[in-house]
N, C-alpha and C positions, 0 to 999 in steps of 0.2 A: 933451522934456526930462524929469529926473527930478521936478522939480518938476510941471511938468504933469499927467504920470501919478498922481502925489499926488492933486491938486487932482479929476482925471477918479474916481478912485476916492472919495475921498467923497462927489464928486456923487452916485454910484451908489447908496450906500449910504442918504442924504439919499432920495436919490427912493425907493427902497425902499421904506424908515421908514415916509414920508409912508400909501405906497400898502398898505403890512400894516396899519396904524393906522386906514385908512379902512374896513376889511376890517370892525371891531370892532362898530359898532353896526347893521351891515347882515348880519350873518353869519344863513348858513341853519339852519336843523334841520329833520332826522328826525324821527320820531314818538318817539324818545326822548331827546330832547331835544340840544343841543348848549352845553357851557358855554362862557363866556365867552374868546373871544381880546381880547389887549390889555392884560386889567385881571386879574392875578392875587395880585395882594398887598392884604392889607386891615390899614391904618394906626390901623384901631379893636381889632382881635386878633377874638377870638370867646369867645364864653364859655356855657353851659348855660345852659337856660331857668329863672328863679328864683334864678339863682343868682351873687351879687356876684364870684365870681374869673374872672377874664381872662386870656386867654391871647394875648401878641403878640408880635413879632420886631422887632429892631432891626439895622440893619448894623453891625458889627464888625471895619472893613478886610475883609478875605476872607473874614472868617468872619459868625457869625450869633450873636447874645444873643436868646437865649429867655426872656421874661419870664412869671413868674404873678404876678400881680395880686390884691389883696384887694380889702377895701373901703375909697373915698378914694384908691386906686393906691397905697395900699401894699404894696412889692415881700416876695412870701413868697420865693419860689424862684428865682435866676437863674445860668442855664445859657449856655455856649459850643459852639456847634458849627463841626465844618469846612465852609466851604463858606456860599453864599448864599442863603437860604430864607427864604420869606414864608408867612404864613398864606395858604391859597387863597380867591379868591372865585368866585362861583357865577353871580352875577347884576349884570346892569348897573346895578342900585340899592346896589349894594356889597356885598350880602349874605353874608357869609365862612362859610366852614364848614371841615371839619377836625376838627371835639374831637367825640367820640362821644358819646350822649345820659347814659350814666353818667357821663361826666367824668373817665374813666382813659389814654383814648388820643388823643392829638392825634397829626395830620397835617400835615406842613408840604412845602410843594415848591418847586423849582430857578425863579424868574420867568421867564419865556420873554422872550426877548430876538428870537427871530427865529423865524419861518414856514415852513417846516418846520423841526425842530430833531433830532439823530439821535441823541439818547435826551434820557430826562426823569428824574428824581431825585426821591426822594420821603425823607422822613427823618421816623420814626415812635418817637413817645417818651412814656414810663409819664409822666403827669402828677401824681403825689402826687410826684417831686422831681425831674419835667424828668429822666429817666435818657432818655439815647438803647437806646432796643429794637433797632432797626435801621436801615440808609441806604443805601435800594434805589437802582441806575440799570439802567434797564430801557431796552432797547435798541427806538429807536422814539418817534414824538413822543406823545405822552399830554396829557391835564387831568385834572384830580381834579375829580368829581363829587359824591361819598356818599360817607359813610361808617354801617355799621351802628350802633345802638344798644350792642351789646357789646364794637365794632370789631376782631371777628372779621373783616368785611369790606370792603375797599376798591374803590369803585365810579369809573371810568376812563372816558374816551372815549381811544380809538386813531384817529389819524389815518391816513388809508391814502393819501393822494392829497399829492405835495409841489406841485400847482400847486391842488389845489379845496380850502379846511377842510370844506367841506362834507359831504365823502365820508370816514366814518369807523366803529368799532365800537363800544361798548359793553360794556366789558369788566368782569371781576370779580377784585381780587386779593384771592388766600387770606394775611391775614396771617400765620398761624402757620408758614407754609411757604414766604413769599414769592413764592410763586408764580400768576402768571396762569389762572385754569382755562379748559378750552376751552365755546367754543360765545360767544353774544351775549346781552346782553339784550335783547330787545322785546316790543313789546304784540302778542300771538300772532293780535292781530284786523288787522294791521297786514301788506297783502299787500304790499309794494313802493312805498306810494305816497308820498309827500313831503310833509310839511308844513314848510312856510316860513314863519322867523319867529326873532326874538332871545327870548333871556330878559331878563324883566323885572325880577322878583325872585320872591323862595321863600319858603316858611312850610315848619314840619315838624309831623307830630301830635306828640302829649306826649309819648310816649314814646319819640319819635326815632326809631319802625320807619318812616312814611313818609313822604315826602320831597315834596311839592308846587311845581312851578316854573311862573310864568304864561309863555306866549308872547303875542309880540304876533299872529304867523302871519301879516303883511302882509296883513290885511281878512279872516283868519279865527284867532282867537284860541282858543287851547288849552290844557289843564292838562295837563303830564306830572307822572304820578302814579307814583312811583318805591318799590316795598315791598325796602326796604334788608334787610329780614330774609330775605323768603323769596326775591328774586332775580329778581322779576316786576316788569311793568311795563304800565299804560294809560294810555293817549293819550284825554283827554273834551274835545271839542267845544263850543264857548262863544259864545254868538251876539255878531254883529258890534258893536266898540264903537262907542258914541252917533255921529254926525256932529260932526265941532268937535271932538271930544274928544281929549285928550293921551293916547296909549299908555304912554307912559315913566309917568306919573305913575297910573298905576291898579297897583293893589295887594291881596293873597289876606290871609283871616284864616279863623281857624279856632275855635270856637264852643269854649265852658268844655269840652265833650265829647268834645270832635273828630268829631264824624259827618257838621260841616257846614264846608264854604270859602265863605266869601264872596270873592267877586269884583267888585270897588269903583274905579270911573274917579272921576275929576274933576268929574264929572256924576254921580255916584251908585251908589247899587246895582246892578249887569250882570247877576249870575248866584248861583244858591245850589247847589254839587257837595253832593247826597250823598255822603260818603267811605265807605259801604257798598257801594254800588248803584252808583256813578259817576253818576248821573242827573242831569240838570241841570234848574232849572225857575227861570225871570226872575222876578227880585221885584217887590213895587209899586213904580213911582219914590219915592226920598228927597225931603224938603223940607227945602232949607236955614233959619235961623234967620232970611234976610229973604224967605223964598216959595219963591228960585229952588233951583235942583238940588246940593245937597249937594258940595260939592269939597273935596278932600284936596288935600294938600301936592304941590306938586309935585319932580316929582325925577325918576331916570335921566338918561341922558346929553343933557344942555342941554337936558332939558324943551321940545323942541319937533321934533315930526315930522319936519319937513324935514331936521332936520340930520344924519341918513347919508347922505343923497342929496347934501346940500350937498357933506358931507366926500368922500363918493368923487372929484366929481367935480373939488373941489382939489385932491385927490392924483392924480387921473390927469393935471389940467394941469403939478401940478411938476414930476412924473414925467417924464414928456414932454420939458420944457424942460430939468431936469437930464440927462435923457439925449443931449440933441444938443449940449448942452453938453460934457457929456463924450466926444463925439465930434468934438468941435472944438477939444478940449484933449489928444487922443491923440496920445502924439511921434511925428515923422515922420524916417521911417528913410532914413538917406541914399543916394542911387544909389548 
């Protein structure tokens, strides 16, 4: 019946959802990193370091309200766009990014609603009064990654594969021309070989040339180290977190100077990057204020390990069951 076929189609869709959803805190990376599928709008906007105005999006029926923000949320500038855009985020601790380190170009883009998608939209606007610059749709599923310090340039992952997210490029767009340039970024030490792992969350140096993302690397843990200006990239190496210890809730910081990241679990100090050198060298253990090992707040997605593993593996059961469902609800055509 008509009805049935109804009913057989959003099953499909239902189990879908479920199973791209589960996809999000288990997703692989490359050595140059892979952003965030799932969670691309950030409900707190983004704003420069030091600096009280904020920038964030609100729905508008179809379209988009651009807010700037003062101090105390009071609104300086607000703007209407066509169409549905959110500030991007970056990292599974919500981390948004988007507004260049001078504070003239923000990025906003199209939420992803589904796994592969056949193009992505991005809509890029002068922030001293929210003027729309321009409102790219670039043919192809894309994330926003980076963006430069000057926001000369905008830094992308290209998806190439509509059944793996894993398999994808690193791409560079040239604002002033809108256009994609050729070739990839990576870390030129970087032969072929895979590092597996989510982002956790990001820090940037002060002046927004480089861009730092933790992964967890599933039992081997990595900084990608992203130079927004000059269009390079390293992959450093970070020794295993503590035993016990929460991935999701370990977190990067970066010294009055910027020459140094700290690298900090739950349990304490992990790791000290030279941001010169790339070097890594393990600190003394921290001591908390009653003996034991120093913890930070927790946070990421449900703050507790298990739970990618948990979610795939109830999304592949709904999956599943909605799909024989909806094979048991397909109309049957009469002799």
């Amino acid at each position: 019946s008509e009805e049935g076929a109804m009913v057989a189609r959003w099953l499909r869709v239902f189990g879908w959802v479920l199973l791209a959803g589960s996809w999000a805190p288990v997703a692989l990376a490359h050595a140059d990193g892979l952003p965030v599928l799932g969670i691309e709008g950030s409900a707190r906007g983004v704003q420069a370091p030091g600096s009280p105005v904020r920038y964030l999006t609100r729905p508008a029926g179809a379209d988009t309200r651009v807010l700037k923000l003062g101090r105390g949320g009071h609104t300086i500038t607000a703007r209407r766009i066509g169409g549905r855009l959110v500030v991007p985020v970056v990292a599974y601790d919500g981390s948004p990014s988007g507004l260049s380190a001078d504070a003239r170009t923000l990025v906003l883009i199209r939420p992803r609603v589904r796994f592969p998608q056949p193009s992505t939209e991005l809509a890029i606007l002068a922030t001293r009064r929210l003027v729309l610059r321009t409102q790219l749709r670039l043919r192809g599923d894309f994330s926003f990654d980076a963006i430069s310090p000057d926001g000369a340039w905008i830094y992308l992952i290209q998806y190439t594969s509509a059944a793996d997210p894993t398999r994808y490029r690193v791409r560079v767009l040239n604002v002033h021309t809108g256009r994609l340039l050729k070739g990839d970024i990576a870390d030129p030490r970087d032969h072929g070989d895979t590092m597996r792992g989510s982002p956790i969350t990001r820090t940037s140096s002060p002046d927004g040339r480089w861009v730092y993302t933790l992964y967890d690397g599933l039992g081997k843990p990595f900084v990608h180290a992203l130079d927004t200006t000059g269009r390079r990239a390293r992959c450093i190496d970070l020794p295993a977190f503590p035993a016990g210890s929460d991935p999701w809730a370990a977190r990067v910081q970066l010294n009055p100077d910027g020459d140094a990241l700290l690298v900090r679990t739950d349990q304490g100090s992990q790791a000290i990057v030279d941001t010169r050198t790339f070097s890594v060298r393990v600190p003394a253990p921290t001591v908390g204020p009653r003996g034991g090992p120093h913890r930070t707040e927790r946070g990421g997605v449900g703050g507790l390990p298990l739970l990618p593993a948990l979610m795939a593996i109830f999304a592949g059961t709904i999956f599943v069951i909605c799909r024989r469902a909806s094979r048991r609800l397909q109309p049957v055509k009469a002799p």
